[in-house]
N, C-alpha and C positions, 0 to 999 in steps of 0.2 A: 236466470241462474246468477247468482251470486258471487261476485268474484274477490276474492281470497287477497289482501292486499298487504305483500311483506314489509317488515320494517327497513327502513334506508340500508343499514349494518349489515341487513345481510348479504349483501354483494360482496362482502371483506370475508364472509366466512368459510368460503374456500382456501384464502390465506392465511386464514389466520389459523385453519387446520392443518394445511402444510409447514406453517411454522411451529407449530406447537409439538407434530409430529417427528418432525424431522432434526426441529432444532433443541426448544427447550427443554424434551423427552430425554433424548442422546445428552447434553450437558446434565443434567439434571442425576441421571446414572454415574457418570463419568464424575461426579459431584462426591457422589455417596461412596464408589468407587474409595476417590483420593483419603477416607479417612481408616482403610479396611487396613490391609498387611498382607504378604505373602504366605501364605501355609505349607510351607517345608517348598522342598526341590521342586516338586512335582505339579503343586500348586499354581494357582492364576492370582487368587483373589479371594479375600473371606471378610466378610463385616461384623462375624459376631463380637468384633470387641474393636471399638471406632476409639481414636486417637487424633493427634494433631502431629504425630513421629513422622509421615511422610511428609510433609512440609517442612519439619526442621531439616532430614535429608535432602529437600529440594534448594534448601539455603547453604547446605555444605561448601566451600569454595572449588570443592567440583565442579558444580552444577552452576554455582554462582556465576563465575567467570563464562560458562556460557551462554547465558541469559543476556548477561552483559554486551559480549561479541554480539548476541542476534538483535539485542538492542541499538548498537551500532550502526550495523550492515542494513535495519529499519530505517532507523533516521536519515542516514546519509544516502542510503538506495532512495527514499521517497525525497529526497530535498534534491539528489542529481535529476529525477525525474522530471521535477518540474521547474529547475532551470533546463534541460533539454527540450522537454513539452512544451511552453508557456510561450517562447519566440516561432516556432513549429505551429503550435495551433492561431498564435495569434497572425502569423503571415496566412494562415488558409482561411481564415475567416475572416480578415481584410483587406488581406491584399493579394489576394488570388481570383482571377478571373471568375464569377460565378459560373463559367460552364465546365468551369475544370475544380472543383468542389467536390462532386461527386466522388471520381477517380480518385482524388486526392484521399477521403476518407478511405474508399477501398484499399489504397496501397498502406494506410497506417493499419488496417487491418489484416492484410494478408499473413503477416505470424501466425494467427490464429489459425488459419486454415491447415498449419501442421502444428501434430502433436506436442505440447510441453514437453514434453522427455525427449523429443527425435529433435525440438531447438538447443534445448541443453546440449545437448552430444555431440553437436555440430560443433557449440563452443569451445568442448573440449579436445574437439580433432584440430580446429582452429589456436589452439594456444597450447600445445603440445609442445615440446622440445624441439621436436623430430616433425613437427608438421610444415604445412605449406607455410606459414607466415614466419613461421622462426628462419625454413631456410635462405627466403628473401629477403628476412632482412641481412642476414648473413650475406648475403652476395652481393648487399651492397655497404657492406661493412659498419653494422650496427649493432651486431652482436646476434646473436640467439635471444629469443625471450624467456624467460624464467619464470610465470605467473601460474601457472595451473598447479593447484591445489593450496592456493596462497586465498586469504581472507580480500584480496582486491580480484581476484577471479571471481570467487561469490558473488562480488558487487558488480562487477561487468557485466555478467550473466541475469543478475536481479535485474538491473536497473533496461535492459535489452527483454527480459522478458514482460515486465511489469509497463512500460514506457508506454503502451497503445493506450493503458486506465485512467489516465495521467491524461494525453493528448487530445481524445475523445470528449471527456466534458469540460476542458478546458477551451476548446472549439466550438462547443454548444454557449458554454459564456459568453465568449467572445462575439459571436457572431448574434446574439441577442440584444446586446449593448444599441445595435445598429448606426447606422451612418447620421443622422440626423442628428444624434447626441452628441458625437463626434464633432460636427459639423456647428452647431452651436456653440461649444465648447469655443471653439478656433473664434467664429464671429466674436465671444467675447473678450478675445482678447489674450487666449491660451495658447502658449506654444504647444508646438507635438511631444514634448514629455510631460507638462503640467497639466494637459489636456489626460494623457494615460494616468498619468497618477492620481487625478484627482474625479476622472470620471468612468476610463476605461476599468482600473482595476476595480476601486470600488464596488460598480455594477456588477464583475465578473468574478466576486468574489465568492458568490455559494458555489460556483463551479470547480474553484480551486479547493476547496475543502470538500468536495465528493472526488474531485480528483486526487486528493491526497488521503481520503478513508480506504480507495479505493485501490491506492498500489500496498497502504503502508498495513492495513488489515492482515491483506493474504500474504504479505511479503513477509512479514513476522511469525506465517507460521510455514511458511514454504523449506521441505527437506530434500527436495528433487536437488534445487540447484545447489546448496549444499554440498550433497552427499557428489555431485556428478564433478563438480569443481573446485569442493576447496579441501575435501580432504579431512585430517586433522588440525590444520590451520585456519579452517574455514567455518568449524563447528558453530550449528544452530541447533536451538532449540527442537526444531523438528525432529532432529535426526533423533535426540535423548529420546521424545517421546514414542517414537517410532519404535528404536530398537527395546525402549523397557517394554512394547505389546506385544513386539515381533520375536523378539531374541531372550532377550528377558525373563520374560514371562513375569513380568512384577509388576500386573494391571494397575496396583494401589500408588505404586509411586508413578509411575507413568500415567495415571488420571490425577495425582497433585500436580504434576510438570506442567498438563494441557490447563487444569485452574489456576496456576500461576502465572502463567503465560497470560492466559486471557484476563486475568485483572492486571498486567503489566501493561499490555496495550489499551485497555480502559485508562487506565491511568496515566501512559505515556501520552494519548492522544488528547486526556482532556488537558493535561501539562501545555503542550504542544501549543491547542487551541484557547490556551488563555493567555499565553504569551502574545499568539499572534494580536490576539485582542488590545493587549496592553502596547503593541508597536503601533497598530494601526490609530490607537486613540488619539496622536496629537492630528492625524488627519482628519479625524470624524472631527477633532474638536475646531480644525483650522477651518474647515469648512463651514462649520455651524459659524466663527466669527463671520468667515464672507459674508454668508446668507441675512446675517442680524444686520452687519454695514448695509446692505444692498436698499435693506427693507427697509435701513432709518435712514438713506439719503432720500432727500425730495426729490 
C-alpha cells in the first residue's frame, strides 16, 4: 500500500485556519463596516453607500484627544513595565538559586489564576477615598489618597495587570544568555556593567521586544481597566469602541475607531522599534570596532 506523503506546510494549516478564521475574517468585516453609516435611530449599520465620513468623525478633537490619552497610558504603561520587569526577571534568571526558579515563575504568575475584571476591582476597593489604604494613610498623617478615576489609576492598574507579559519573556532572555557568556565577558576584561551592556542585553534583546508587543498590543486596546478606574479622566480608546457597539449602536464609526486604533499601534510600534534601533546602533557599531581591533592585533 502506498503511502500518501503531505507537503511540509501542512502542519501550519491548522493555524493558519484558525487565524484566518478568527482573525483576518472579523478585521476584514469590521473593515468594510468602518466605511457604511448608521441608517436612522433604529439602525446598526448599512454599506450601500461606502464613504471615508467615519474616519473624518474619528479625527474630530473628540475622539482625537482620546486616542491620544490611550496613546500615552500605551507608552508609559509599556516602558514602566519593563523598567519594573527587566531588574525582576533578570535577578530570577541570574541570580536566584536554580531550585527556587520554578516557584519564582509561579508566583509572577499567580494574577492570572484570578479573573481580569475581579484584579481590576480590587484596585479600585484599594484606592477609593473611603478604602483600606486612604484610611492608613490617614492615621499616620499623609493624607487620604485622591487617584481613583484619575488617568494615573489607569496606569497603576495597566501596568499591575499587564507586568507578568513583560517579566515572563524577559526571563526566558535572560536566562538563555547563560553563565559562560557572562563569564567570558569578565575574563576579558569587563566589568559587571560593560559586561550587561554589551553582552547581556544585546543577547536578550528579542525577548525585550516580545515583551513589549506583548504588554503594549493588548494594553492599547484594553477598556476593562479604563472603564473600572479612571472614569472620565482616564478615557481609552476601548471604551469609545465599546460604547459606539454597545450603547450606540453606530457599528460604522465604532469599526473606523477599532481601524484606527489598530493602524495607530502598527504604527506607534514600528515608530517605537526604529528608534530603539537608531539608540542601539552606536553599540552594535562600538562593538563591530572591538571585534575589527581584536582581529587586526597579532
Amino acid at each position: 500500500m502506498r503511502k500518501v506523503r503531505l507537503p511540509a506546510f501542512a502542519l501550519a494549516l491548522p493555524a493558519w485556519a484558525w487565524l484566518v478564521l478568527f482573525f483576518v475574517l472579523p478585521v476584514a468585516v469590521v473593515f468594510w463596516y468602518s466605511f457604511g453609516y448608521k441608517p436612522g435611530l433604529f439602525g446598526t449599520h448599512a454599506t450601500d453607500i461606502l464613504s471615508f465620513d467615519r474616519y473624518l468623525e474619528v479625527l474630530t478633537p473628540t475622539f482625537f484627544d482620546t486616542f491620544l490619552n490611550t496613546l500615552w497610558i500605551g507608552i508609559s504603561g509599556t516602558a514602566l513595565c519593563f523598567l519594573i520587569g527587566a531588574p525582576v526577571a533578570y535577578w530570577m534568571a541570574v541570580k536566584a538559586p536554580a531550585r527556587w526558579k520554578g516557584l519564582l515563575l509561579a508566583l509572577v504568575l499567580v494574577p492570572f489564576w484570578t479573573n481580569f475584571l475581579v484584579r481590576t476591582i480590587g484596585w479600585q476597593v484599594i484606592l477609593a477615598p473611603e478604602g483600606w489604604l486612604s484610611q492608613a494613610m490617614q492615621a499616620v498623617g499623609l493624607g487620604p489618597i485622591d487617584i481613583l478615576h484619575t488617568r494615573a489609576a489607569v496606569l497603576l492598574g495597566v501596568v499591575y495587570n499587564y507586568l507578568p507579559l513583560m517579566i515572563l519573556p524577559l526571563f526566558v532572555a535572560f536566562d538563555r544568555v547563560g553563565e559562560p557568556s557572562r563569564e567570558a565577558s569578565k575574563d576579558l576584561g569587563a566589568d559587571r556593567w560593560r559586561t550587561f551592556a554589551r553582552v547581556t542585553f544585546p543577547l536578550a534583546r528579542p525577548g525585550i521586544v516580545v515583551g513589549a508587543l506583548l504588554v503594549y498590543i493588548p494594553l492599547m486596546g484594553d477598556y476593562i481597566t479604563a472603564t473600572v478606574l479612571g472614569g472620565a479622566k482616564g478615557n481609552m480608546v476601548g471604551q469609545l469602541v465599546a460604547a459606539q457597539f454597545q450603547t450606540a449602536q453606530n457599528w460604522a464609526l465604532g469599526s473606523a475607531m477599532a481601524i484606527t486604533l489598530i493602524l495607530i499601534i502598527v504604527a506607534s510600534a514600528a515608530a517605537i522599534g526604529l528608534l530603539l534601533w537608531l539608540v542601539s546602533l552606536p553599540f552594535r557599531l562600538g562593538n563591530r570596532l572591538v571585534l575589527q581591533k581584536a582581529e587586526a592585533t597579532p
